[in-house]
Every structure is written in C-alpha cells, then in structure tokens.
VODOBA-142548 format. One line per field, with one value per residue: residue number from 1; x, y, z of N, C-alpha, C, O in turn. Coordinates in steps of 0.2 Angstrom, whole numbers, plus 5000, padded with zeros to 4 digits. Layout:
// residues N
k <- c(NUM; ...)
n_x <- c(X; ...)
n_y <- c(Y; ...)
n_z <- c(Z; ...)
ca_x <- c(X; ...)
ca_y <- c(Y; ...)
ca_z <- c(Z; ...)
c_x <- c(X; ...)
c_y <- c(Y; ...)
c_z <- c(Z; ...)
o_x <- c(X; ...)
o_y <- c(Y; ...)
o_z <- c(Z; ...)
This chain:
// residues 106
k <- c(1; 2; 3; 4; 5; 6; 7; 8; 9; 10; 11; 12; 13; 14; 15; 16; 17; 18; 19; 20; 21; 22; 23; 24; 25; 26; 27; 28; 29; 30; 31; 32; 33; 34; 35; 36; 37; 38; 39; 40; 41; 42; 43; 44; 45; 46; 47; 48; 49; 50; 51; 52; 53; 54; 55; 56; 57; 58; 59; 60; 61; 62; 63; 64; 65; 66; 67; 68; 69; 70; 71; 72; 73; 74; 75; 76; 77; 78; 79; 80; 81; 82; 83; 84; 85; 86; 87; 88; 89; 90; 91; 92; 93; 94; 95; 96; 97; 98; 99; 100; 101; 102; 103; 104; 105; 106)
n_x <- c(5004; 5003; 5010; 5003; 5010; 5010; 5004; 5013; 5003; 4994; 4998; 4997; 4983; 4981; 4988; 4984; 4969; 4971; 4978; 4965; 4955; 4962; 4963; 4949; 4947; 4955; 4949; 4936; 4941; 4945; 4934; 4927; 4935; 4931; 4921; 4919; 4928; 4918; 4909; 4916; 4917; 4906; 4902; 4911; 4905; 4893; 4895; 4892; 4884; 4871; 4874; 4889; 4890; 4899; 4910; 4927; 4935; 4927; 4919; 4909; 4899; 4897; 4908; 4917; 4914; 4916; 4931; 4934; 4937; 4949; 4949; 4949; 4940; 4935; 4938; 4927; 4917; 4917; 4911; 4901; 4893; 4895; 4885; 4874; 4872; 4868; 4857; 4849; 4849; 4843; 4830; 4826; 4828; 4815; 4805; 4805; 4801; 4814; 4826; 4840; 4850; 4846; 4851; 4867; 4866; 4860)
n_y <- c(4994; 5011; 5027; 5039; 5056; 5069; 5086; 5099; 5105; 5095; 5085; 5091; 5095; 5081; 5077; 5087; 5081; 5071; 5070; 5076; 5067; 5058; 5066; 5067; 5051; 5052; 5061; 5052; 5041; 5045; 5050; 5039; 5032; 5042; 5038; 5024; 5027; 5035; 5023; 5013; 5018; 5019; 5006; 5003; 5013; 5004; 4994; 4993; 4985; 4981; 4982; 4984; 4999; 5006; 5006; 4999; 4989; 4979; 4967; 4952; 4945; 4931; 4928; 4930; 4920; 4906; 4910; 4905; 4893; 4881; 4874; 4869; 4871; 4860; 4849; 4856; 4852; 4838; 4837; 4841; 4832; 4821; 4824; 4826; 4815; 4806; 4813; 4807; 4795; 4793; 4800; 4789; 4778; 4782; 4784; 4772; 4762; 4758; 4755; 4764; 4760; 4744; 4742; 4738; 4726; 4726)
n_z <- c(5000; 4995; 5003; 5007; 5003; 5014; 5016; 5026; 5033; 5034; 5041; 5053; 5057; 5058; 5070; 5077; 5077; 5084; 5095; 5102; 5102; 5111; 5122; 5124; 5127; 5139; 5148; 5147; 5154; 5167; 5171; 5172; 5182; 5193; 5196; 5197; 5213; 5220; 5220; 5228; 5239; 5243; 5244; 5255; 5264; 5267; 5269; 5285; 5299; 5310; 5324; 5325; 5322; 5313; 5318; 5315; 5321; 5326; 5334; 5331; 5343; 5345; 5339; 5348; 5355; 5348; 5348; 5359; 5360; 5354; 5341; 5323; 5309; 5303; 5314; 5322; 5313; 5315; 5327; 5328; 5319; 5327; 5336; 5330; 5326; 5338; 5343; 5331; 5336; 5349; 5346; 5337; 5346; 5355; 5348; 5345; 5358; 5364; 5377; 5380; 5387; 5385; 5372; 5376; 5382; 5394)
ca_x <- c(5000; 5008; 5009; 5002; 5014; 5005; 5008; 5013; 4997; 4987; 5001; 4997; 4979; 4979; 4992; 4976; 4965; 4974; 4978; 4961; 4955; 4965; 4960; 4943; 4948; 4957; 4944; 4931; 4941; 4946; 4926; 4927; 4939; 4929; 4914; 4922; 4929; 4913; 4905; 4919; 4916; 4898; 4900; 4912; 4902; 4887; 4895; 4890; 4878; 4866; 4876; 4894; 4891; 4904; 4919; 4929; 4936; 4923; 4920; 4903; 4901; 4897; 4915; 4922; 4914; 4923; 4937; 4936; 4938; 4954; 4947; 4948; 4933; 4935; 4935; 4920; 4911; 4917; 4909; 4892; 4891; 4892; 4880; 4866; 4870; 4867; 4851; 4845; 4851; 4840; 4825; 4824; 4826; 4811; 4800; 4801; 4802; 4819; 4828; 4846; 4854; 4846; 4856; 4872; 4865; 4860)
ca_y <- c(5000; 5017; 5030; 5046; 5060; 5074; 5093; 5101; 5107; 5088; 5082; 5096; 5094; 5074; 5074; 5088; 5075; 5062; 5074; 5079; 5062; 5056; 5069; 5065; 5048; 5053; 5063; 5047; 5037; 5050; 5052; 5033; 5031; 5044; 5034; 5018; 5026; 5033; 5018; 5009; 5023; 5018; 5000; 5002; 5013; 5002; 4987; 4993; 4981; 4984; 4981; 4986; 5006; 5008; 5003; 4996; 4985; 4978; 4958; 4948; 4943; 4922; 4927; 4930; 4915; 4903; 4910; 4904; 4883; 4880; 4869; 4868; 4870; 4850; 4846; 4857; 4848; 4833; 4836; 4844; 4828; 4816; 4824; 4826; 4809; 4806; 4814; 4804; 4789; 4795; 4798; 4781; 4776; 4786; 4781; 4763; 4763; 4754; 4758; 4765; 4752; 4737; 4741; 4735; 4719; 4730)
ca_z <- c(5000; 4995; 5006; 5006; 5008; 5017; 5018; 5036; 5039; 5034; 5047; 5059; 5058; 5060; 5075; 5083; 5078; 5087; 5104; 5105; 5105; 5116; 5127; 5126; 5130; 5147; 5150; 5150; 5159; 5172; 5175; 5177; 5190; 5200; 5199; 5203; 5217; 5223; 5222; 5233; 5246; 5245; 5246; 5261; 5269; 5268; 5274; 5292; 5304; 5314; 5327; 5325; 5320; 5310; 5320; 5311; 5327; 5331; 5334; 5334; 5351; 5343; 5337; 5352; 5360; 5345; 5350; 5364; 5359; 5351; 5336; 5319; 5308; 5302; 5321; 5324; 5309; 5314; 5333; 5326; 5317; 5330; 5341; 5325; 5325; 5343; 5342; 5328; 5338; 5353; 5342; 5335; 5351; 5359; 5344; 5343; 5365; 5364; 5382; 5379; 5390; 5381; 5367; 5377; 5384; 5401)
c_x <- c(5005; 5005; 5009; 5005; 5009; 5009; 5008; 5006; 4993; 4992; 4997; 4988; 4976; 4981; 4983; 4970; 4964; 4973; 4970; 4954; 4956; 4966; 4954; 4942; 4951; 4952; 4938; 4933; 4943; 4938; 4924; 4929; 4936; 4924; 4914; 4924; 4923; 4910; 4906; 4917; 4909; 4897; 4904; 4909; 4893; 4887; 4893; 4883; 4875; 4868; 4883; 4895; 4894; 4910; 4920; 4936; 4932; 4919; 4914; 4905; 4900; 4903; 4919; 4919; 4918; 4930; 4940; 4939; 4945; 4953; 4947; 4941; 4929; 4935; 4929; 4916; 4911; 4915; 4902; 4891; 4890; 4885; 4874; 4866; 4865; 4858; 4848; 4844; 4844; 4833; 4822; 4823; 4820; 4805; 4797; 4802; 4806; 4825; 4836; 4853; 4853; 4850; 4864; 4870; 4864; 4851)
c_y <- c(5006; 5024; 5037; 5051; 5068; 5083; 5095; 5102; 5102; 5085; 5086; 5093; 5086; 5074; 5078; 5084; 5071; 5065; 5075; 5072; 5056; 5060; 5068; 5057; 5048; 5053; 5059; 5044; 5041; 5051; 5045; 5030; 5034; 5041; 5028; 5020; 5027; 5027; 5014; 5012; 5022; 5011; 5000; 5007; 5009; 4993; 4988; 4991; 4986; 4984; 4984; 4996; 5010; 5007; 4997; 4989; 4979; 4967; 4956; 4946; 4933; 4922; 4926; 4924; 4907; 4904; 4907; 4894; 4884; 4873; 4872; 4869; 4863; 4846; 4848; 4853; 4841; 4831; 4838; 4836; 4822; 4819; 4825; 4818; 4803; 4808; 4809; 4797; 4790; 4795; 4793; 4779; 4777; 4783; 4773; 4760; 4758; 4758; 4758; 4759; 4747; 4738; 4737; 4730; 4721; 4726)
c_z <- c(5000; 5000; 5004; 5009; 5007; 5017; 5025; 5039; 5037; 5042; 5055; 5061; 5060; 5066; 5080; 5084; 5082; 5096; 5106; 5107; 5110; 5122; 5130; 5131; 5139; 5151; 5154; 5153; 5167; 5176; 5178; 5181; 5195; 5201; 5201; 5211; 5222; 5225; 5228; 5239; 5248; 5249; 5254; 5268; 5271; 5270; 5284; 5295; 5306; 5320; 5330; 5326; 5319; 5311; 5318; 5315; 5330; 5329; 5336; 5341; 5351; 5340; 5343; 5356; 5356; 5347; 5355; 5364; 5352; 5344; 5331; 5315; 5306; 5309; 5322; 5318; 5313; 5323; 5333; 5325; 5320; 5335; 5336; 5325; 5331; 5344; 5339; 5331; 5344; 5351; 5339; 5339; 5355; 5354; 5345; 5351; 5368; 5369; 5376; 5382; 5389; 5376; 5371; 5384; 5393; 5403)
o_x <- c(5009; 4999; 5013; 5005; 5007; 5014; 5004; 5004; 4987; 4989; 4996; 4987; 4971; 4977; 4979; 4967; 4959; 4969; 4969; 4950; 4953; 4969; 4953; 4938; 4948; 4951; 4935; 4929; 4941; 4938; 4922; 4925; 4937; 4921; 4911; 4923; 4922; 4909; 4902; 4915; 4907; 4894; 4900; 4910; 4889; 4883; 4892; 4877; 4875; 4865; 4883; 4900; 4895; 4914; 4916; 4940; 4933; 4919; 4912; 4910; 4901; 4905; 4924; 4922; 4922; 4934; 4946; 4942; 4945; 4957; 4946; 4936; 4923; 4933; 4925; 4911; 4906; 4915; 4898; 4888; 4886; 4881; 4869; 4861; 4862; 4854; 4844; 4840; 4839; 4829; 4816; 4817; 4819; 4800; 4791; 4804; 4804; 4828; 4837; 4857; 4856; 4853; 4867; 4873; 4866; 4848)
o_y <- c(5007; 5026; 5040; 5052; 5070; 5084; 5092; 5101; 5104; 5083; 5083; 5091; 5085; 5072; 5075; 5083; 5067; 5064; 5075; 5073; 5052; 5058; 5069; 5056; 5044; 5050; 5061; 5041; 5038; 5053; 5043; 5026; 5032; 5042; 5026; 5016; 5024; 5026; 5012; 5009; 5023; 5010; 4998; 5006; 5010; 4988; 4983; 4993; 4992; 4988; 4986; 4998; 5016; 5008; 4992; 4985; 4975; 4964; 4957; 4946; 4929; 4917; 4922; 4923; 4904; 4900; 4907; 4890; 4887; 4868; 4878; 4866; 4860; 4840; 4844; 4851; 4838; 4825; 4837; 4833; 4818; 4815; 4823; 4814; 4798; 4804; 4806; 4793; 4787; 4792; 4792; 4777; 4773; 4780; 4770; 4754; 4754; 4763; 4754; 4757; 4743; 4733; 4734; 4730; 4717; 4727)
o_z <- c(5004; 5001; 5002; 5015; 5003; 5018; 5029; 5044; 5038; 5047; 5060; 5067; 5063; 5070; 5083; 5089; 5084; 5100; 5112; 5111; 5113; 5126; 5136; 5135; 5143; 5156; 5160; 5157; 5172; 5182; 5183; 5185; 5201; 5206; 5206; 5216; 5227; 5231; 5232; 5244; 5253; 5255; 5259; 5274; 5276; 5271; 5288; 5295; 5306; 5324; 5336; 5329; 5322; 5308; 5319; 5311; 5335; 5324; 5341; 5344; 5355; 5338; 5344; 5361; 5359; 5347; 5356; 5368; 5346; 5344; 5331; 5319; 5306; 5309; 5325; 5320; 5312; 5325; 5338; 5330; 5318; 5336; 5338; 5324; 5330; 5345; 5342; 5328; 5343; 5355; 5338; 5340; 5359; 5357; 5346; 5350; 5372; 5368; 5371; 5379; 5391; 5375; 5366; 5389; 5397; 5408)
C-alpha cells in the first residue's frame, strides 16, 4: 500500500485530531475512575451492621465465643456431626420405646 505523503498542515491537523481524541479519551476514563471510586466509598460505607456502628474493630460477640475453643473447623464439623448423629440415635430410640441400656446387653 503506498503511502500518502501529506503537507505540514494535513500532518498538523491529524496529530490535533489524534491529541484531541486522546484527550477526550482521558477525559472518560478519568470520569470513570471517579465513579468507581465513589461507588467503593459507597460500598464500604454500607457494609456497616446493625450492630457494629461503623467501628471498624469491632467483633461479633458468637466470634468472640469461638474463639474461645481451640478447634479447627473440620474438628467442629466433625463434633456437630456426632451429636446430630446422637440425636438421631436418641429419636429412633424414643419412637420405637427401645431403652438405651438394652442396646448393650443391660
């Protein structure tokens, strides 16, 4: 493809083309970075409970009682699920009026 050679003021007139474009471009992204930030500023401040009131310190009180057991969440599952299981053992039994100590020969 051959190339068209331009006089100074087609040069001059495309480079303004180009810069004024590329200003307008700034331009919109510059308006979207402030609407992104808004936004963030919205979202965090609308993470605030009902609870907390805005401090940003601030610890459920069912947190601070986990904290108090030094387990894992695979040992608390694995301690939930015996006693749902217990339960359920408890409830068959209760249904079908099967004492708990005949099951071991009592």
């Amino acid at each position: 493809m051959a190339q068209q050679t331009q006089t100074p003021e087609q040069r001059e007139e495309e480079l303004a083309r180009r810069e004024a474009a590329l200003a307008a471009r700034e331009a919109k992204l510059a308006q979207e970075q402030a609407e992104l930030a808004g936004r963030k500023a919205d979202l965090e401040a609308g993470k605030k409970s009902l609870l907390d009131n805005g401090d940003k310190n601030f610890v459920n009180a069912k947190e601070k009682m986990y904290d108090k057991f030094p387990l894992t969440v695979h040992q608390m599952d694995i301690i939930i699920g015996v006693l749902f299981a217990l339960i359920a053992l408890f409830l068959v039994l209760g249904v079908t009026h099967t004492s708990f100590f005949g099951l071991f020969g009592g």
